[in-house]
C-alpha positions as CSV (number, residue, x, y, z in Angstrom):
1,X,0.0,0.0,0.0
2,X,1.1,3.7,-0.9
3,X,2.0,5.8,2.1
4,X,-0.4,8.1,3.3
5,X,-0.9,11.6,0.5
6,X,1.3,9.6,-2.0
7,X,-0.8,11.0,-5.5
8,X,-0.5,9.6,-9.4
9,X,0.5,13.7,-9.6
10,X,3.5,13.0,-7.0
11,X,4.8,10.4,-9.3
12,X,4.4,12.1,-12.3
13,X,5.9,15.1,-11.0
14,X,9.4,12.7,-9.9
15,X,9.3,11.2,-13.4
16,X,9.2,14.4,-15.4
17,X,12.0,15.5,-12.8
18,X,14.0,12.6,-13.5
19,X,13.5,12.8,-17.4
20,X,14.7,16.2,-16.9
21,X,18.1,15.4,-15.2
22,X,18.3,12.6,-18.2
23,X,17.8,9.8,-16.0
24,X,15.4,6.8,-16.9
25,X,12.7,6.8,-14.5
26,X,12.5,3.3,-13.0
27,X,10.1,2.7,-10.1
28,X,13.5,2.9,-7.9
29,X,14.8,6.3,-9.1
30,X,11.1,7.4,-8.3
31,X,10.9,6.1,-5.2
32,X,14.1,7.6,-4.4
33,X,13.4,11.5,-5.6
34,X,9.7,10.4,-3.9
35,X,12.3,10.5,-0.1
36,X,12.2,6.6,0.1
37,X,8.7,7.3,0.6
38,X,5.4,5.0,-1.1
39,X,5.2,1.5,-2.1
40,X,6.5,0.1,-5.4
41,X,4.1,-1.7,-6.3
42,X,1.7,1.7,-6.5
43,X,4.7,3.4,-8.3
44,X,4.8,0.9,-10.8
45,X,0.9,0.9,-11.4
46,X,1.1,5.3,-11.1
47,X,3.5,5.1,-13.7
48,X,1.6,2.6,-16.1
49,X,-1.4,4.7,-16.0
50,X,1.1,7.5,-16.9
51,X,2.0,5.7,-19.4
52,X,-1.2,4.7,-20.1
53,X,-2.5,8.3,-20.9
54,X,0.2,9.4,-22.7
55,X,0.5,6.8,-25.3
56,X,-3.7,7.4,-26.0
57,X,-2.7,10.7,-27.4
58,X,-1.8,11.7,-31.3
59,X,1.1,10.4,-32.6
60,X,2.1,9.0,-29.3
61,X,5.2,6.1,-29.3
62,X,6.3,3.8,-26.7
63,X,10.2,2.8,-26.7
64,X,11.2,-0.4,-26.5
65,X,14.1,0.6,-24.2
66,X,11.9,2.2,-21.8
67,X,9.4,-1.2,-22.0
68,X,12.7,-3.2,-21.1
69,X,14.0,-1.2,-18.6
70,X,10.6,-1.0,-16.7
71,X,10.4,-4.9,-17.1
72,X,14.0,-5.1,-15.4
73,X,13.1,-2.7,-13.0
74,X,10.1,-5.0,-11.8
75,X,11.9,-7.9,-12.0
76,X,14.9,-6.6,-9.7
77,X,12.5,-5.0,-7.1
78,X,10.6,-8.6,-7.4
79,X,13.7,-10.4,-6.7
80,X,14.8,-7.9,-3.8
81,X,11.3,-8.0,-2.4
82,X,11.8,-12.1,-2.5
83,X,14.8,-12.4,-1.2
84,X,14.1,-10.3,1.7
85,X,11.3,-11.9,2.8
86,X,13.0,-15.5,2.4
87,X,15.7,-14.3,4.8
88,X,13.0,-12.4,6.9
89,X,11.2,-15.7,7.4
90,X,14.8,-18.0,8.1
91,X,15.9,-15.4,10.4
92,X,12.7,-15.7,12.6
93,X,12.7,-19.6,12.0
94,X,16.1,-19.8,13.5
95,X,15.3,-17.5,16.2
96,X,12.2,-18.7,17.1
97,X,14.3,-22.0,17.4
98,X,17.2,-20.6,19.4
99,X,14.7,-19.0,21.6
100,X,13.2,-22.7,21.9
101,X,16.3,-24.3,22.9
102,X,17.2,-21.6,25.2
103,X,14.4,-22.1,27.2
104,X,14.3,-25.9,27.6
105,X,18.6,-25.4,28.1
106,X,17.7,-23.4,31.0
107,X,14.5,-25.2,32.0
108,X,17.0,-28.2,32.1
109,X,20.0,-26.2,33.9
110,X,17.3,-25.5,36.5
111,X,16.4,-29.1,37.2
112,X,19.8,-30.3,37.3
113,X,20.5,-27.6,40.4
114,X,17.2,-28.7,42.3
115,X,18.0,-32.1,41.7
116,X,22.0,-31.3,42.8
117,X,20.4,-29.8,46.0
118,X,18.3,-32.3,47.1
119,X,21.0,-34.9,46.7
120,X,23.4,-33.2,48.4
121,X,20.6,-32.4,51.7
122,X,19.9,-36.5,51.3
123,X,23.4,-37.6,51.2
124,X,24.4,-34.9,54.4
125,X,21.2,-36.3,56.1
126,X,22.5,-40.1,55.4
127,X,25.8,-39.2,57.4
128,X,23.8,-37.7,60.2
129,X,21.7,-40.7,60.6
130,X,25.0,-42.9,60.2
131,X,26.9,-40.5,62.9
132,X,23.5,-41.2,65.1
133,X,24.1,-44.5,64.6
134,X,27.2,-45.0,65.4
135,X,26.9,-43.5,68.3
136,X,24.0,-45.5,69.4
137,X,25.7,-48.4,68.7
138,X,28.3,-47.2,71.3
139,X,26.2,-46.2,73.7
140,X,24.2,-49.6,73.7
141,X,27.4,-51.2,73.5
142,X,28.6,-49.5,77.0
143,X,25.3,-50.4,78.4
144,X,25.8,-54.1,77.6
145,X,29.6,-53.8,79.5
146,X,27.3,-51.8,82.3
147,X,24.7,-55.0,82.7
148,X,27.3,-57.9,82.6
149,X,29.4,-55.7,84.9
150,X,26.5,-55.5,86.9
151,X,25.5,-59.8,86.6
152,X,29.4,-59.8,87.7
153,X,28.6,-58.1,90.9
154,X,25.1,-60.0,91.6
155,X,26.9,-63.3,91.3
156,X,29.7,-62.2,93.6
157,X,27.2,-61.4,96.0
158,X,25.2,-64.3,95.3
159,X,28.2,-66.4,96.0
160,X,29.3,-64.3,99.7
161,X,25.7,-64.9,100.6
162,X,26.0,-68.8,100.0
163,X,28.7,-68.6,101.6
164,X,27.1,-66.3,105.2
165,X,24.7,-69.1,105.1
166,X,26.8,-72.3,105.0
167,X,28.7,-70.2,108.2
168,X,25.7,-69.9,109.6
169,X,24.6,-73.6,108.8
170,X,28.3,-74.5,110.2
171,X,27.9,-72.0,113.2
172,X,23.9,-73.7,114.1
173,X,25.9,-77.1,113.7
174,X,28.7,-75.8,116.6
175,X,25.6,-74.5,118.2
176,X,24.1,-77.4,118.7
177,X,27.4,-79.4,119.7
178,X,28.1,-76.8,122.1
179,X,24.5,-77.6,123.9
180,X,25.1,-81.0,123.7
181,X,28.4,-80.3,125.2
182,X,26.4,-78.0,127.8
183,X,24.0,-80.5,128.7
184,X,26.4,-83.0,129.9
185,X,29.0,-80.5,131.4
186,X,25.7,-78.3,132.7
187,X,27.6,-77.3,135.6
188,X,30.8,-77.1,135.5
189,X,30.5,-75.4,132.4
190,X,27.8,-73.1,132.5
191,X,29.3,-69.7,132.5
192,X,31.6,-70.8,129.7
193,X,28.3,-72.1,127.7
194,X,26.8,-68.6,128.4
195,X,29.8,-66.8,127.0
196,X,29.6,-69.1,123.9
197,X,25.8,-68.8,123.8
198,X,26.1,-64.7,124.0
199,X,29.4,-64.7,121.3
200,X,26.8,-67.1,119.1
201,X,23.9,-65.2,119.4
202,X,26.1,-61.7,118.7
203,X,27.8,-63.5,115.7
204,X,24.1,-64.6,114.4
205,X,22.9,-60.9,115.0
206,X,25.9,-59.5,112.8
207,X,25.1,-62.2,110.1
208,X,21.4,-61.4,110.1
209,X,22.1,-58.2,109.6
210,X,24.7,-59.0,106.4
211,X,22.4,-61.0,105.1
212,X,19.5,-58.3,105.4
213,X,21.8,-55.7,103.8
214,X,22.5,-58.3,101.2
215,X,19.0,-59.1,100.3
216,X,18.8,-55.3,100.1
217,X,21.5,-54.7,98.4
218,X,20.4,-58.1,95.8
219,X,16.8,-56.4,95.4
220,X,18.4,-53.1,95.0
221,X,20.0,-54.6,92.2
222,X,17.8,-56.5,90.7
223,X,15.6,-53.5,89.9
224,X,18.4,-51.9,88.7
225,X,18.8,-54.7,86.2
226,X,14.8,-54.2,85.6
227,X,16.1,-51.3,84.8
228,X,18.5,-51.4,82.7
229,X,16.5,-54.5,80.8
230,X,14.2,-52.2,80.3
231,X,16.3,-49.3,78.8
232,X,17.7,-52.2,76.8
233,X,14.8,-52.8,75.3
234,X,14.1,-49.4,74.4
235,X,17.5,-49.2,72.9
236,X,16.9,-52.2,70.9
237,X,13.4,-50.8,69.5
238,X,15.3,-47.8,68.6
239,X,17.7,-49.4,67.0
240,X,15.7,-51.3,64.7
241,X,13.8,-48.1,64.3
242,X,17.5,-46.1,63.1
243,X,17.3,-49.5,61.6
244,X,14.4,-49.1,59.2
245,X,15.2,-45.3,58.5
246,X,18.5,-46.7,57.5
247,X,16.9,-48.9,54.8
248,X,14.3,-46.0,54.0
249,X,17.7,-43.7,53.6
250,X,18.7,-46.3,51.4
251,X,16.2,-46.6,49.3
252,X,15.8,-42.9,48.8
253,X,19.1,-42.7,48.2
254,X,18.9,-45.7,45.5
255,X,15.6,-43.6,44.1
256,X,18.4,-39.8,44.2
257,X,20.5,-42.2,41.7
258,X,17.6,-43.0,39.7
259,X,16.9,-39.0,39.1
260,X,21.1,-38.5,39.3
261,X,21.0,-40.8,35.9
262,X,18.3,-38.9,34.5
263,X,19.6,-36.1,35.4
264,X,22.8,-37.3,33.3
265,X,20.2,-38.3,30.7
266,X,19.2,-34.4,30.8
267,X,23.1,-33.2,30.8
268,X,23.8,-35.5,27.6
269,X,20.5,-34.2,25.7
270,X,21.9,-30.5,26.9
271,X,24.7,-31.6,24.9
272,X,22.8,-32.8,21.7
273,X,20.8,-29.6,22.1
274,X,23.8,-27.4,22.1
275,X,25.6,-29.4,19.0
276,X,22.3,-28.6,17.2
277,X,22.6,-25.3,18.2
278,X,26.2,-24.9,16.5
279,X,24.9,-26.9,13.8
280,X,21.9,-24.3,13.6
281,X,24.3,-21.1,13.8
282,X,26.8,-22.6,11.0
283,X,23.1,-22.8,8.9
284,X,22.8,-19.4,9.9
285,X,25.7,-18.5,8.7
286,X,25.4,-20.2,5.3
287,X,21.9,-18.6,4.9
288,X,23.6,-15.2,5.7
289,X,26.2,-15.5,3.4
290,X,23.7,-17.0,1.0
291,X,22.2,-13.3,1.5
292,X,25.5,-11.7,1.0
293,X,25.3,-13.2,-2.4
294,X,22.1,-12.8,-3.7
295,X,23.1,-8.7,-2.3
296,X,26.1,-8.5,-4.3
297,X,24.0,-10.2,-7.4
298,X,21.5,-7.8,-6.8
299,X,24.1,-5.3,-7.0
300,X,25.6,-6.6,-10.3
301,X,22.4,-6.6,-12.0
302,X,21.0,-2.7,-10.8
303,X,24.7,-1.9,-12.3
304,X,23.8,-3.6,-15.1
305,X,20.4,-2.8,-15.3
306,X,21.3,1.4,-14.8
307,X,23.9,0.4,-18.1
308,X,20.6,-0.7,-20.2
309,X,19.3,2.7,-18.9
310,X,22.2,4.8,-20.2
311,X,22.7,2.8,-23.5
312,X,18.8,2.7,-24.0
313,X,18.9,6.6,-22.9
314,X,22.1,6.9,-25.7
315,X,19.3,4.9,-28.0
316,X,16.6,7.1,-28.2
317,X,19.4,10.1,-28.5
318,X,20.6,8.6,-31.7
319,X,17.0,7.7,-32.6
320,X,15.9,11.2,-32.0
321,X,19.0,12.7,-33.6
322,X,18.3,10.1,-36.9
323,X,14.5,11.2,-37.0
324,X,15.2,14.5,-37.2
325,X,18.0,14.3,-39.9
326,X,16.2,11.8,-41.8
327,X,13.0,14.2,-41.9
328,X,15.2,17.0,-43.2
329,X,16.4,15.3,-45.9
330,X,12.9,13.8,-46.9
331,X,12.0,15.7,-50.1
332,X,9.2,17.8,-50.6
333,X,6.3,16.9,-52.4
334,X,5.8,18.2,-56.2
335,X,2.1,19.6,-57.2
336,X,1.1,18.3,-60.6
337,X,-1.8,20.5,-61.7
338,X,0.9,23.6,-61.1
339,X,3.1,21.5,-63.5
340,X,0.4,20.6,-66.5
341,X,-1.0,24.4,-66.5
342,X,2.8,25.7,-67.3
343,X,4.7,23.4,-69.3
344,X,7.3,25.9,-70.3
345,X,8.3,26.3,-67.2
346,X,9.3,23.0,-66.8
């Protein structure tokens, strides 16, 4: 479409300008003196209607030069108009593409941090829960020294109580000699039986009460070893509980290595994406040096096309020039009737 206040009378005023100056006026010389201003298409259809009105007129000619120029003028402006919109459309193809692979490169770059972090956070949470471990492995460990330390102690005093009570046993068995002793020397020995009976009765006093503080001391202990039975337990259910996390560490860990090798699987398609990519850019660069080609042979042929002009313009000088020297020397036409009615004359 023309620009906006482009008139057939703006056109016809560049053309008569340019035919002035002695240049041909092609739809690009127009559109030049017109300020790069209007489409060509209207200049070209403006200047056949020129063209148009002109030739209906008396005695009106059209030059084949001018006919061949216009038709290389429309076919250059055709072939510039095509080969800018070819590279138009292959420049926005490729970046349409880049712009593509740009975004799934960084959608991917993206993935591959997240997925980074996470195994990372697993992998320092894994050597927490082993450092846990380990050091309730220890711990339960100590306790188990603690309770057979402990089962070392009850069965020494197990064994010093057997042993207070076979004294005892041996000390009932003297007892009872020494009354049997008593009862046949009942009077000569009675004070002496006294003093035995008092020292026996002092020495089953002093084992009573060692064998008191030993059942304390045994019952004191064996709720201690309910006690620690019980925390045994308890660090044997947690320990198949860090047991179980273990395994579910594991298994996230084995399902981390799953998204690690996609992850890889995302790296090496990064790769194919970015060889595509260079592949891409060296098409663009063919394409643009394709461009650079079709310019310069756009080039050549406007030079050669402006050298049709000239020599077509040096044409229609010479044809001019031979019109008007071959009217001169036409001869003039010879009345008859003048010639019958004086034939002396001639």
């Amino acid at each position: 479409m023309a620009r906006g206040g482009l008139y057939k009378s703006d056109v016809q005023k560049a053309r008569d300008a340019l035919r002035a100056q002695g240049k041909h006026p092609s739809v690009d010389a127009v559109r030049v003196a017109l300020g790069n201003t209007g489409s060509k298409t209207t200049i070209h259809r403006y200047l056949k209607e020129l063209e148009e009105e002109e030739g209906q007129g008396p005695g009106a000619k059209v030059a084949v030069s001018e006919a061949l120029q216009d038709l290389v003028g429309r076919l250059a402006g055709r072939l510039h108009e095509e080969a800018e919109a070819i590279v138009t459309e292959a420049r926005q193809r490729f970046e349409a593409q880049l712009q593509e692979r740009g975004q799934a490169l960084e959608r991917a770059q993206q993935e591959a941090g997240a997925l980074s972090a996470q195994l990372q956070r697993t992998e320092t949470a894994f050597h927490e829960e082993q450092t846990a471990h380990a050091a309730i492995r220890q711990t339960l460990a100590e306790r188990v020294t603690e309770v057979a330390q402990l089962g070392e102690r009850i069965a020494g005093l197990t064994t010093r109580l057997a042993e207070h009570e076979a004294h005892a046993q041996s000390l009932e068995q003297k007892h009872q000699h020494a009354r049997e002793a008593l009862e046949h020397y009942r009077t000569s020995v009675k004070e002496q039986r006294e003093q035995e009976q008092r020292r026996h009765e002092h020495q089953v006093q002093e084992l009573q009460v060692a064998l008191r503080q030993a059942n304390e001391t045994l019952t004191a202990k064996n709720h201690e070893l309910l006690q620690l039975n019980r925390d045994n337990s308890q660090w044997l259910e947690r320990h198949g509980r860090m047991e179980r996390e273990l395994a579910d560490a594991r298994r996230g860990i084995e399902a981390q290595q799953k998204e690690l090798d996609a992850l890889r699987l995302t790296a090496a398609e990064h790769q194919a994406l970015q060889t595509r990519w260079a592949q891409d850019t060296q098409t663009l660069e063919t394409v643009r040096a394709e461009f650079a080609a079709t310019r310069a042979d756009l080039t050549k042929e406007r030079e050669r096309r402006e050298q049709a002009e000239a020599e077509a313009l040096r044409a229609g000088v010479r044809l001019t020039t031979l019109e008007q020297l071959l009217a001169q020397l036409r001869p003039e036409p010879v009345d008859n009737s003048s010639a019958q009615k004086n034939p002396a004359t001639r």
